[in-house]
Z-matrix of the N, CA and C atoms (Angstrom, degrees):
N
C 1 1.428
C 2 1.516 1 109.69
N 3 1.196 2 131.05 1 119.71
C 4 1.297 3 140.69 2 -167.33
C 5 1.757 4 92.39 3 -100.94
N 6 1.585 5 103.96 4 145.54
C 7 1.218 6 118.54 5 -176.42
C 8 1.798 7 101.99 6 -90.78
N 9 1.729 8 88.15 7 148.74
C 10 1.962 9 101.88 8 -162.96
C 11 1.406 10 67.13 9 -58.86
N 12 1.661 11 88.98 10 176.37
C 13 1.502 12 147.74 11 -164.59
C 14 1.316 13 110.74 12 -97.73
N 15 1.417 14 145.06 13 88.23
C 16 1.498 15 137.21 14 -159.64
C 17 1.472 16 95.45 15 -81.65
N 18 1.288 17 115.06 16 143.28
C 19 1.798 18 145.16 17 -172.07
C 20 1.897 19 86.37 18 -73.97
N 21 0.994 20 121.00 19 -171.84
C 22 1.456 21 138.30 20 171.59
C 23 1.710 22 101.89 21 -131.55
N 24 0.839 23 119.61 22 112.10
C 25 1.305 24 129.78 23 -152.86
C 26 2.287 25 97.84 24 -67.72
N 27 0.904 26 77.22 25 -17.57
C 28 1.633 27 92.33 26 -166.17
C 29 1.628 28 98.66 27 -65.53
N 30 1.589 29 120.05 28 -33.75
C 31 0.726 30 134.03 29 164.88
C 32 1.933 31 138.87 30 -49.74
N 33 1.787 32 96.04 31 -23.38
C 34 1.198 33 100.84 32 152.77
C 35 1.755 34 135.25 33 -111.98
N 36 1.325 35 90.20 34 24.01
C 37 1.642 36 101.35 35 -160.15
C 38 2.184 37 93.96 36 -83.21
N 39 1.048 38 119.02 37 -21.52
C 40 1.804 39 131.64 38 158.20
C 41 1.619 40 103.35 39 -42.15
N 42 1.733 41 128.83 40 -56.20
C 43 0.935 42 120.10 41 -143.79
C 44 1.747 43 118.32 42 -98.35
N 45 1.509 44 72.16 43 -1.67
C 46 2.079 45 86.81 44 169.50
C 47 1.718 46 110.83 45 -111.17
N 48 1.588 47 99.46 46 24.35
C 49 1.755 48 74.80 47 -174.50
C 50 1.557 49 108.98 48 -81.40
N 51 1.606 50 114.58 49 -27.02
C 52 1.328 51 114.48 50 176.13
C 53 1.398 52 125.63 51 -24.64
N 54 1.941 53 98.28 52 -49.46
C 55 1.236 54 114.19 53 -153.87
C 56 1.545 55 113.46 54 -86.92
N 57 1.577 56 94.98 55 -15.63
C 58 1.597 57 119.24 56 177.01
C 59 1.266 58 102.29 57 -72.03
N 60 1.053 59 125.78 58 -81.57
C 61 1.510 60 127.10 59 158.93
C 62 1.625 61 125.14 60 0.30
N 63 1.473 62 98.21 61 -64.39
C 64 1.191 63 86.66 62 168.13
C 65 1.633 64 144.53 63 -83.65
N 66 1.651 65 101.03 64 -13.03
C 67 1.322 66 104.19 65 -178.31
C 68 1.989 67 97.15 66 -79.11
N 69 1.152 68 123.29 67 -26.31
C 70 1.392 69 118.24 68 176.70
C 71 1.443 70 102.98 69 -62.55
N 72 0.964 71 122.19 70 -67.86
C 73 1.605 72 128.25 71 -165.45
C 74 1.761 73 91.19 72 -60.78
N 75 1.077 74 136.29 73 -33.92
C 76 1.687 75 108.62 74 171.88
C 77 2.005 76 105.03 75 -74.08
N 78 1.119 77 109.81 76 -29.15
C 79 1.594 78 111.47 77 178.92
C 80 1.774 79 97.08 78 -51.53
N 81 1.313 80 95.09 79 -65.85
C 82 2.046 81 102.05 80 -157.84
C 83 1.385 82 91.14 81 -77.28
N 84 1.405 83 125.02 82 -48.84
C 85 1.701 84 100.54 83 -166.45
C 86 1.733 85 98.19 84 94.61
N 87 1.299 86 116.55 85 -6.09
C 88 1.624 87 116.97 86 168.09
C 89 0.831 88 106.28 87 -134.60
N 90 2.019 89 106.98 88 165.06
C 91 1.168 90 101.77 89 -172.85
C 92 1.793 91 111.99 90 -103.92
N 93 1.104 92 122.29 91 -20.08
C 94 1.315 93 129.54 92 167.87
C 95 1.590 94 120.64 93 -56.08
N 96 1.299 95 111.30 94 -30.47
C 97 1.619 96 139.77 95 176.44
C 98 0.952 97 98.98 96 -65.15
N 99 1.306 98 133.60 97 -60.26
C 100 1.424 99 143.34 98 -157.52
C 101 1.589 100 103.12 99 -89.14
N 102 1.391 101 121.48 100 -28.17
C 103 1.618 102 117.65 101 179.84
C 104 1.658 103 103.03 102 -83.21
N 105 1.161 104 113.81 103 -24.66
C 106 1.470 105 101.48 104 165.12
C 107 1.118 106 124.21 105 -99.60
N 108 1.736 107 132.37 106 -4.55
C 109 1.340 108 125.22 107 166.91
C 110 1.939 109 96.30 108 -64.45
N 111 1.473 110 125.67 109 -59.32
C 112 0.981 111 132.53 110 169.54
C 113 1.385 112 127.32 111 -27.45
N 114 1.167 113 114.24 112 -29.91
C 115 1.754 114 131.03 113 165.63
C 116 1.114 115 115.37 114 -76.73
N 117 1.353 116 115.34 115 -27.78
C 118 1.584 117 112.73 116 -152.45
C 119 2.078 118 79.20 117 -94.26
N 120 1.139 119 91.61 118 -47.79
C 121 1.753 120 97.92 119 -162.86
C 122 1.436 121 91.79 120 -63.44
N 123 0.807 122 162.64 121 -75.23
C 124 1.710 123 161.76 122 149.87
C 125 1.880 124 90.71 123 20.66
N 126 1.363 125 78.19 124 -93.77
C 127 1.999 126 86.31 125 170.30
C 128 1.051 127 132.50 126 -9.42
N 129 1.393 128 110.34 127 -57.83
C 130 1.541 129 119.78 128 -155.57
C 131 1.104 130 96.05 129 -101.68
N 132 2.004 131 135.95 130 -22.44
C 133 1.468 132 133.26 131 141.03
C 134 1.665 133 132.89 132 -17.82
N 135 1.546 134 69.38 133 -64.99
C 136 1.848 135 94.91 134 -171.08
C 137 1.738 136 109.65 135 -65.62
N 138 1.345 137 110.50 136 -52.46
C 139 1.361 138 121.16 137 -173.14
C 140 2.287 139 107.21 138 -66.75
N 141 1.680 140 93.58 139 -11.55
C 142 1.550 141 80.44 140 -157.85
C 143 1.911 142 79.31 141 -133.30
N 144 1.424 143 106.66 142 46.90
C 145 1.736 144 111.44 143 171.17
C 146 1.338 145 105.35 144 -69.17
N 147 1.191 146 116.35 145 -25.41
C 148 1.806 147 96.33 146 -159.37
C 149 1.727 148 101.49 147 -98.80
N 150 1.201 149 98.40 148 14.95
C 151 1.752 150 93.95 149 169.25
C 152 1.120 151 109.42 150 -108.78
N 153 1.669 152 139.22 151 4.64
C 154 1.599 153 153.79 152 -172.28
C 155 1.763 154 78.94 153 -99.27
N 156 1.373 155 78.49 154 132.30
C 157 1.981 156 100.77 155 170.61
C 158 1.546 157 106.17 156 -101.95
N 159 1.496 158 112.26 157 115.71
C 160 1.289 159 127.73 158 159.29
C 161 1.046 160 90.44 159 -33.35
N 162 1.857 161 115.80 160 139.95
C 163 1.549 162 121.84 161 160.63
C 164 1.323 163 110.51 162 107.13
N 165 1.405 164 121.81 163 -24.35
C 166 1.295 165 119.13 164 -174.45
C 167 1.479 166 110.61 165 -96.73
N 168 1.498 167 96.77 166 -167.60
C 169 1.323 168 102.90 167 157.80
C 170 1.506 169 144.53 168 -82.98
N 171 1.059 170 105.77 169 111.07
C 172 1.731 171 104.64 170 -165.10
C 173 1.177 172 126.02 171 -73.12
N 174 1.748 173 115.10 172 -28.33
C 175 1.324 174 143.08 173 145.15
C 176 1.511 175 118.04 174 -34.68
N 177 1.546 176 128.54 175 -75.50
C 178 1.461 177 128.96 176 171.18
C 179 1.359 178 105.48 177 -60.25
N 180 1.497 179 128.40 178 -23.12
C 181 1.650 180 113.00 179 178.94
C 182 1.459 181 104.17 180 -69.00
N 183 1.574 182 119.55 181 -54.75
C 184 1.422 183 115.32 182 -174.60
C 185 1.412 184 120.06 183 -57.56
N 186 1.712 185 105.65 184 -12.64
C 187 1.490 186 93.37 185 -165.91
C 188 1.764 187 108.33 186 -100.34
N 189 1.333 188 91.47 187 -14.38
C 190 1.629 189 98.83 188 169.41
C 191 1.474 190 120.17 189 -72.28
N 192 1.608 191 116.30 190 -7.14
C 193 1.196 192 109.65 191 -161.71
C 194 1.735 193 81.35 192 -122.53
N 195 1.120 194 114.95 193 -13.07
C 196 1.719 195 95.54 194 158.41
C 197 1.526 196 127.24 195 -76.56
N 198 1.345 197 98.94 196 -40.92
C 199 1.558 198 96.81 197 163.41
C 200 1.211 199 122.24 198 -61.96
N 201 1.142 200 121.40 199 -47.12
C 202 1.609 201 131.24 200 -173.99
C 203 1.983 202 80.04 201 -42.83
N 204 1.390 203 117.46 202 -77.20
C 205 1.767 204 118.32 203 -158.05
C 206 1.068 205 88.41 204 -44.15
N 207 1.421 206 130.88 205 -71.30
C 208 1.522 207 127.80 206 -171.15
C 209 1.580 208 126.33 207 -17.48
N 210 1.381 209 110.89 208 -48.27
C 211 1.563 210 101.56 209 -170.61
C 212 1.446 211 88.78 210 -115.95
N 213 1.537 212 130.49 211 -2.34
C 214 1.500 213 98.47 212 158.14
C 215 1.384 214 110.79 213 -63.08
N 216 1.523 215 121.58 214 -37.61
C 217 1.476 216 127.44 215 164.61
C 218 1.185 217 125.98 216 -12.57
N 219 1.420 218 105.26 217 -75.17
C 220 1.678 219 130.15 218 -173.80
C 221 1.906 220 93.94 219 -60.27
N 222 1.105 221 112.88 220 -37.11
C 223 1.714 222 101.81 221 -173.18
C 224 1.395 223 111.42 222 -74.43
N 225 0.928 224 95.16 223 -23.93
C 226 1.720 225 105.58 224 -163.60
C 227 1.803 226 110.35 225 -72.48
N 228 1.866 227 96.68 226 -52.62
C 229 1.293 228 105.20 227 158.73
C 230 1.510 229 131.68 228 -63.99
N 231 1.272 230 134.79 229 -17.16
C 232 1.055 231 152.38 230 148.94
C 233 1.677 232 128.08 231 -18.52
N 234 2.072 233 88.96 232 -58.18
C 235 1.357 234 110.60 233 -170.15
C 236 1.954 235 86.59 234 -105.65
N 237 0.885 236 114.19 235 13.23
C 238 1.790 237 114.60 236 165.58
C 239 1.274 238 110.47 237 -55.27
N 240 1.351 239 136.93 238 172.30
C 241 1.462 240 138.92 239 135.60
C 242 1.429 241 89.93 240 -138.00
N 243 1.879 242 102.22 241 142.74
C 244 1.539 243 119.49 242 -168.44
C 245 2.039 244 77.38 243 -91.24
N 246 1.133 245 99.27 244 144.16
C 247 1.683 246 116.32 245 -170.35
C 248 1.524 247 110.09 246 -137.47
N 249 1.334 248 118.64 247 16.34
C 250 2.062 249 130.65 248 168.61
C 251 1.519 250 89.56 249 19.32
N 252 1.367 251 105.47 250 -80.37
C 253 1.527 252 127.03 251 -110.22
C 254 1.461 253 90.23 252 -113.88
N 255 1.223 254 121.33 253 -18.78
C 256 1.658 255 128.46 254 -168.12
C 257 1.481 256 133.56 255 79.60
N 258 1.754 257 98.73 256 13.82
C 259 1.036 258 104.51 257 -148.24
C 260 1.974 259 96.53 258 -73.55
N 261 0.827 260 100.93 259 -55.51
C 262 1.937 261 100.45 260 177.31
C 263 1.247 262 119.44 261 -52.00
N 264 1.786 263 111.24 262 -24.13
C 265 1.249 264 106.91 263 178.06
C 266 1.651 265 123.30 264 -77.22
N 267 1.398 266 106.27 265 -21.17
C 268 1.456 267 124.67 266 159.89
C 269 1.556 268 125.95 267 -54.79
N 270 1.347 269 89.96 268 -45.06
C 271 1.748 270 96.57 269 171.46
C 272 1.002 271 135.03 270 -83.14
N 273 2.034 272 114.91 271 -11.74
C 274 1.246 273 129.27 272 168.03
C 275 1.934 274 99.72 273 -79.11
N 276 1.722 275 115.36 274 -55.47
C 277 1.319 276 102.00 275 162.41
C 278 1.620 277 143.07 276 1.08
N 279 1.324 278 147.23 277 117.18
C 280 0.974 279 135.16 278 124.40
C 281 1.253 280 147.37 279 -121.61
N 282 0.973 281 127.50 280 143.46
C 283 1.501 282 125.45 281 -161.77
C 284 1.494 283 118.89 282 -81.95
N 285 1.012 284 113.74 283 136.02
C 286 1.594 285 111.08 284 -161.02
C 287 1.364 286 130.54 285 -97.33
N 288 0.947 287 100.56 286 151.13
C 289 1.715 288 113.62 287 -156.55
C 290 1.790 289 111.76 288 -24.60
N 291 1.320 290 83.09 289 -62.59
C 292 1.943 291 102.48 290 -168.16
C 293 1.976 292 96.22 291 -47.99
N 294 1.130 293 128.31 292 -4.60
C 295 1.405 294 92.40 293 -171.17
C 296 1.621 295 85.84 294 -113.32
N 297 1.346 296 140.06 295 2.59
C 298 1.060 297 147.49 296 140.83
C 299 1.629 298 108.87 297 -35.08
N 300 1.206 299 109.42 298 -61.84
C 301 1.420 300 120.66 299 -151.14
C 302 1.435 301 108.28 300 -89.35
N 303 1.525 302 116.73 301 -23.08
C 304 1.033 303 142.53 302 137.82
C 305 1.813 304 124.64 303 -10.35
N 306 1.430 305 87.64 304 -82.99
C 307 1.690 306 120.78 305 165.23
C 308 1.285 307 93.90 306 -36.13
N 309 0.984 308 113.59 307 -92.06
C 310 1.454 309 132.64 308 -164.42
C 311 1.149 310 112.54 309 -29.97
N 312 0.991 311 140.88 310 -68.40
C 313 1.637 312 152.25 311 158.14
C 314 1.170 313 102.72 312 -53.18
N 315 1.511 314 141.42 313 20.04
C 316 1.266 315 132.18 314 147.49
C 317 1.736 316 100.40 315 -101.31
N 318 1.540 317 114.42 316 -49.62
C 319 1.298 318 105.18 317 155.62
C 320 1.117 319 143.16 318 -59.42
N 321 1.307 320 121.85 319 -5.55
C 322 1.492 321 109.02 320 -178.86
C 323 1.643 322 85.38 321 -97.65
N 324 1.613 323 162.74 322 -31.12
C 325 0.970 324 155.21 323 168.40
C 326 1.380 325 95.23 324 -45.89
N 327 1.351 326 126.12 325 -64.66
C 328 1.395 327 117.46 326 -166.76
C 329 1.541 328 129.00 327 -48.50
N 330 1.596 329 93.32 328 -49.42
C 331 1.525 330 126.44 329 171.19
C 332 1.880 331 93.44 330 -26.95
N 333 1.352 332 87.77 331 -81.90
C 334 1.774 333 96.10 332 -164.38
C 335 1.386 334 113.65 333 -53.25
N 336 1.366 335 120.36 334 -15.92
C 337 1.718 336 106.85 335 175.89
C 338 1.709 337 108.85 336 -78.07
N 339 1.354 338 123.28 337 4.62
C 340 1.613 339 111.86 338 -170.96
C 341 1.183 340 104.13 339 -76.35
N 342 1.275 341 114.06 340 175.09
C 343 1.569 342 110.25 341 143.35
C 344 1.273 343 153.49 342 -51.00
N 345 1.560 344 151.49 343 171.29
C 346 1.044 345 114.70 344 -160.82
C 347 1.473 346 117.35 345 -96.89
N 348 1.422 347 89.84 346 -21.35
C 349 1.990 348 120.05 347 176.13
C 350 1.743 349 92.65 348 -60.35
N 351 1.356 350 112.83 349 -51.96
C 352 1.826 351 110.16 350 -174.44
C 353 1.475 352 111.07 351 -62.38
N 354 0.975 353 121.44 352 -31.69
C 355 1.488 354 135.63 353 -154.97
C 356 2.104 355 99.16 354 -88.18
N 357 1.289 356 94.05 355 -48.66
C 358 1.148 357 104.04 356 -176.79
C 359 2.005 358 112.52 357 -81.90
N 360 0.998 359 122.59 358 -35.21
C 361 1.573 360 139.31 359 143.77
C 362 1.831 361 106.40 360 -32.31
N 363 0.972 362 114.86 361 -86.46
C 364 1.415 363 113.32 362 171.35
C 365 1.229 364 138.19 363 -50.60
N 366 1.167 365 105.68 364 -44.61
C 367 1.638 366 102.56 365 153.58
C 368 1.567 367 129.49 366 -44.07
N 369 1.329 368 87.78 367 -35.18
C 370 1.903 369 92.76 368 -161.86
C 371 1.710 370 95.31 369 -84.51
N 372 1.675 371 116.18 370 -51.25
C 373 1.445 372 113.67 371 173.54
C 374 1.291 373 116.49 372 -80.17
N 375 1.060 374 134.78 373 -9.86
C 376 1.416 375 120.54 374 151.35
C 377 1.406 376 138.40 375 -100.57
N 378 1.587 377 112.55 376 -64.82
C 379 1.424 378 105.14 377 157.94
C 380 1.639 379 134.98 378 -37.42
N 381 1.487 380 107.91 379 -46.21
C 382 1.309 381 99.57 380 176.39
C 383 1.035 382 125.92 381 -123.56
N 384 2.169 383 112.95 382 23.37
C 385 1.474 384 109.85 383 142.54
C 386 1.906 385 95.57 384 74.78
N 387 1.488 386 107.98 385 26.49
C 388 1.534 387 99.75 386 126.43
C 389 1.015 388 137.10 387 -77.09
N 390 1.557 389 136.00 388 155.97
C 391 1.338 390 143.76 389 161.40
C 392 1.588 391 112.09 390 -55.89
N 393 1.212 392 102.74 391 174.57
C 394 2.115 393 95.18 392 -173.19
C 395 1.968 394 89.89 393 -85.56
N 396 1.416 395 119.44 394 -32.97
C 397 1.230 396 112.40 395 -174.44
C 398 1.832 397 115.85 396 -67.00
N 399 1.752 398 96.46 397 -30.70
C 400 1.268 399 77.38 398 -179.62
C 401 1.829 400 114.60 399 -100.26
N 402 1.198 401 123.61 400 -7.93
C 403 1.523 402 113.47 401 138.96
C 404 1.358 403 121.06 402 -49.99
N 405 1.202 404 125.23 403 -50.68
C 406 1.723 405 97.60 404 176.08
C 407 1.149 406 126.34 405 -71.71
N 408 1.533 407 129.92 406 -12.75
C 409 1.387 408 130.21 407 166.53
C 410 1.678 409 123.60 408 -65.29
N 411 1.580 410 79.32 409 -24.12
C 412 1.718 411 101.29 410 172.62
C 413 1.659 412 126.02 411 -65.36
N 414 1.120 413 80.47 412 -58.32
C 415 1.392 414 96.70 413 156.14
C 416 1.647 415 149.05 414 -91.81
N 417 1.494 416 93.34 415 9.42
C 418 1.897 417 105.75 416 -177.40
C 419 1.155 418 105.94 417 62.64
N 420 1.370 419 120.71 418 42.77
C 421 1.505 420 111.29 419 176.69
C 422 1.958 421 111.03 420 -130.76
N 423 1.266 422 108.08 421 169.58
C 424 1.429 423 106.67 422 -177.57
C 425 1.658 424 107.77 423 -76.29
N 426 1.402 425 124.97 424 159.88
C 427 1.636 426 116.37 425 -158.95
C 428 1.635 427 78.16 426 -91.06
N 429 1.361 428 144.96 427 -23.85
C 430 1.271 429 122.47 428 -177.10
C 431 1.849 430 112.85 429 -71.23
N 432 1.404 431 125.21 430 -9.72
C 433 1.210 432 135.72 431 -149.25
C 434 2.062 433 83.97 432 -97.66
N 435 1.032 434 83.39 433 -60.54
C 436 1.892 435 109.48 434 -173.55
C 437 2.121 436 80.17 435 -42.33
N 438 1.138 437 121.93 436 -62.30
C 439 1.474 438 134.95 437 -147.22
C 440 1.625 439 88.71 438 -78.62
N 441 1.154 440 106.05 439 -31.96
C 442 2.059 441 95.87 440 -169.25
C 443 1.849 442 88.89 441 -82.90
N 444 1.513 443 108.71 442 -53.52
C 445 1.882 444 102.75 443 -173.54
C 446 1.822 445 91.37 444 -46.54
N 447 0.927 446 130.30 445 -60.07
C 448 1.212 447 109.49 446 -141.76
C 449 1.925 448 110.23 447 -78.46
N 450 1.056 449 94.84 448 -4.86
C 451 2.062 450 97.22 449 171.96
C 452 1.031 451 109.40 450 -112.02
N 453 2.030 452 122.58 451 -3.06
C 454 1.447 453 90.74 452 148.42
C 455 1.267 454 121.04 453 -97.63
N 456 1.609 455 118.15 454 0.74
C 457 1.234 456 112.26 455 165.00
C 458 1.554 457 145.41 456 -64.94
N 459 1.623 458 93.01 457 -41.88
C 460 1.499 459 108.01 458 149.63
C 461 1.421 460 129.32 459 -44.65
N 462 1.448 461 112.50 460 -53.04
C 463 1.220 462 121.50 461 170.95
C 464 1.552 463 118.65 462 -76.78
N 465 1.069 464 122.46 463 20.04
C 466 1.797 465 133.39 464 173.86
C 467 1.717 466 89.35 465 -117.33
N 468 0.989 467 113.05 466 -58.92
C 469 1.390 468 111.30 467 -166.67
C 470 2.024 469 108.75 468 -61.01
N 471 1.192 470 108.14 469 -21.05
C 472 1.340 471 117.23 470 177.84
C 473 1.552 472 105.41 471 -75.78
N 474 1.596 473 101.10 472 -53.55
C 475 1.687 474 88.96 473 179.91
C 476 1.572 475 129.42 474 -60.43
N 477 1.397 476 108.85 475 -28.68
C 478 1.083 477 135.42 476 -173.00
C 479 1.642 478 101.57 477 -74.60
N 480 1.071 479 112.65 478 -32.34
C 481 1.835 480 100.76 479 -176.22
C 482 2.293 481 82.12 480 -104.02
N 483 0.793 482 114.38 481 -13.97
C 484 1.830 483 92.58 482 175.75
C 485 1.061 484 114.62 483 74.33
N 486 1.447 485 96.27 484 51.54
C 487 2.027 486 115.34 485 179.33
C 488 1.056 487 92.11 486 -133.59
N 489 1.804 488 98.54 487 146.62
C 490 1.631 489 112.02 488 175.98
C 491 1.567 490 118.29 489 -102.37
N 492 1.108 491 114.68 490 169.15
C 493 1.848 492 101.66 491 -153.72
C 494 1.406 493 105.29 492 -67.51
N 495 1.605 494 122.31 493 -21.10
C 496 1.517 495 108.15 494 -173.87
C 497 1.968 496 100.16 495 -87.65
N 498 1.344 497 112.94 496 -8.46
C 499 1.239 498 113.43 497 -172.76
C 500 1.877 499 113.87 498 -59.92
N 501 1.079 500 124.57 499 125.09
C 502 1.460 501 130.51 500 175.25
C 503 2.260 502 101.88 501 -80.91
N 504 1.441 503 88.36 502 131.27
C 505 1.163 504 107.26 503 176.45
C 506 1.723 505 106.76 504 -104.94
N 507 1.552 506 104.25 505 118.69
C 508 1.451 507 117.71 506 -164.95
C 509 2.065 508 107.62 507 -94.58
N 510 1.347 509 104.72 508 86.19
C 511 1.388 510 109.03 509 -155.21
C 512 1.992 511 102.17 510 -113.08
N 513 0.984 512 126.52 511 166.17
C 514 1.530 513 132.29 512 -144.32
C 515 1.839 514 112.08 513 -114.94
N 516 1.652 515 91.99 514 -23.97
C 517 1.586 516 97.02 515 -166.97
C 518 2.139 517 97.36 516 -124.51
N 519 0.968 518 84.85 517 126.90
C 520 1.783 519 82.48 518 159.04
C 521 1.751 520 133.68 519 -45.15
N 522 1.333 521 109.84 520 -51.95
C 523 1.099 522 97.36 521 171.33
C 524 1.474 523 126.27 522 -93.55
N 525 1.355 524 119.97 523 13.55
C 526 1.541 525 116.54 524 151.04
C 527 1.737 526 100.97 525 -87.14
N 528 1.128 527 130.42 526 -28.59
C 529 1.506 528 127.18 527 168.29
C 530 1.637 529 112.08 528 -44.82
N 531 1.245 530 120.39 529 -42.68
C 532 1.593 531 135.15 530 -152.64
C 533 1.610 532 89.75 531 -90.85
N 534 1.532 533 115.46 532 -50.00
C 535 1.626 534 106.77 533 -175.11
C 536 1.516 535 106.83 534 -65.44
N 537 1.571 536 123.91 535 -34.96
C 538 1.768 537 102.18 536 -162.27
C 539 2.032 538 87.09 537 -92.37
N 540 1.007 539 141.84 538 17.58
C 541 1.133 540 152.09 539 -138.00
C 542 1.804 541 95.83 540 -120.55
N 543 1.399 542 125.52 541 130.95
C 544 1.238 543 119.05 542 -161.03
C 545 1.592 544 111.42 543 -91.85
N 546 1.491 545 104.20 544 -23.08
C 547 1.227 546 133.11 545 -156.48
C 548 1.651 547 102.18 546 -44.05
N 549 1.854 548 95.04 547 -45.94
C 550 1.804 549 92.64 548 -162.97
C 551 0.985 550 134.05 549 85.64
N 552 1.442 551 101.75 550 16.50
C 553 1.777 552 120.05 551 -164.73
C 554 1.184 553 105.46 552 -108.77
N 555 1.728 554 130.23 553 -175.84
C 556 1.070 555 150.92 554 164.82
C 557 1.533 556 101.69 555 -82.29
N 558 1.920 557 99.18 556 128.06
C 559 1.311 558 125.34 557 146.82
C 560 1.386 559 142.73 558 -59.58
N 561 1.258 560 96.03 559 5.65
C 562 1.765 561 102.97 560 -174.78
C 563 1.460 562 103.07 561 -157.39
């Protein structure tokens, strides 16, 4: 007497999708919801056959493992945030160091091609957060002279790194911020 012939169980997982179908679509209340909870549970059938016991029910197995997706679903969406526009995802964002450092070493190349009057102008009103009056006293110069070196320096140093004037330069240290920086203020 030769022992029956065991089915491949995979083989009946076709004849409950009706019923799958429908118990999802009463869960979601949609029907697209329910054609992909039904996919997913198919899936996670097929991929996880050899833990279904010949003999049982193949019906309550599939349907336990739709619910099971189902309210992992609902949890999952829960801890969601709907994000349209990207706006939170921007603020979770950050941009990483290296293109900081990047910058920088495009400015400090730039830096050194100015002049020496520009070079020395910016430093004093930006890096170290003199006033334009007291850079030109610094230098024996008129505070409008101090005020012209230092916007064409900015504006040399802009062409020179290949930024446009509304463009933001993403830089690592404060007082290279304060020199390409129009303000004229103190770095610290």
């Amino acid at each position: 007497m030769s022992e029956p012939e065991q089915s491949d169980p995979r083989d009946e997982l076709v004849e409950h999708l009706p019923a799958l179908r429908a118990f999802a679509l009463s869960l979601t209340r949609n029907g697209a919801t329910a054609d992909d909870m039904v996919q997913d549970t198919v899936v996670k059938a097929w991929t996880n056959i050899d833990k279904f016991t010949a003999g049982t029910n193949m019906r309550a197995w599939l349907f336990t493992i739709l619910r099971n997706t189902y309210y992992s679903s609902r949890r999952k969406v829960k801890r969601e945030v709907a994000d349209v526009d990207g706006i939170h995802t921007d603020s979770m964002a950050e941009k990483p160091a290296h293109d900081g450092r990047l910058q920088l070493g495009d400015f400090w190349r730039a830096f050194e091609q100015l002049p020496d009057v520009q070079r020395e102008t910016l430093i004093l009103v930006g890096a170290s957060g003199f006033s334009y009056e007291e850079a030109a006293e610094t230098c024996g110069v008129a505070v409008g002279t101090i005020k012209s070196r230092a916007n064409r320096g900015r504006k040399r140093l802009a062409e020179l790194m290949h930024l446009d004037e509304d463009e933001a330069v993403e830089l690592t240290d404060n007082a290279t911020i304060a020199v390409v920086s129009a303000n004229g203020g103190s770095a610290f």
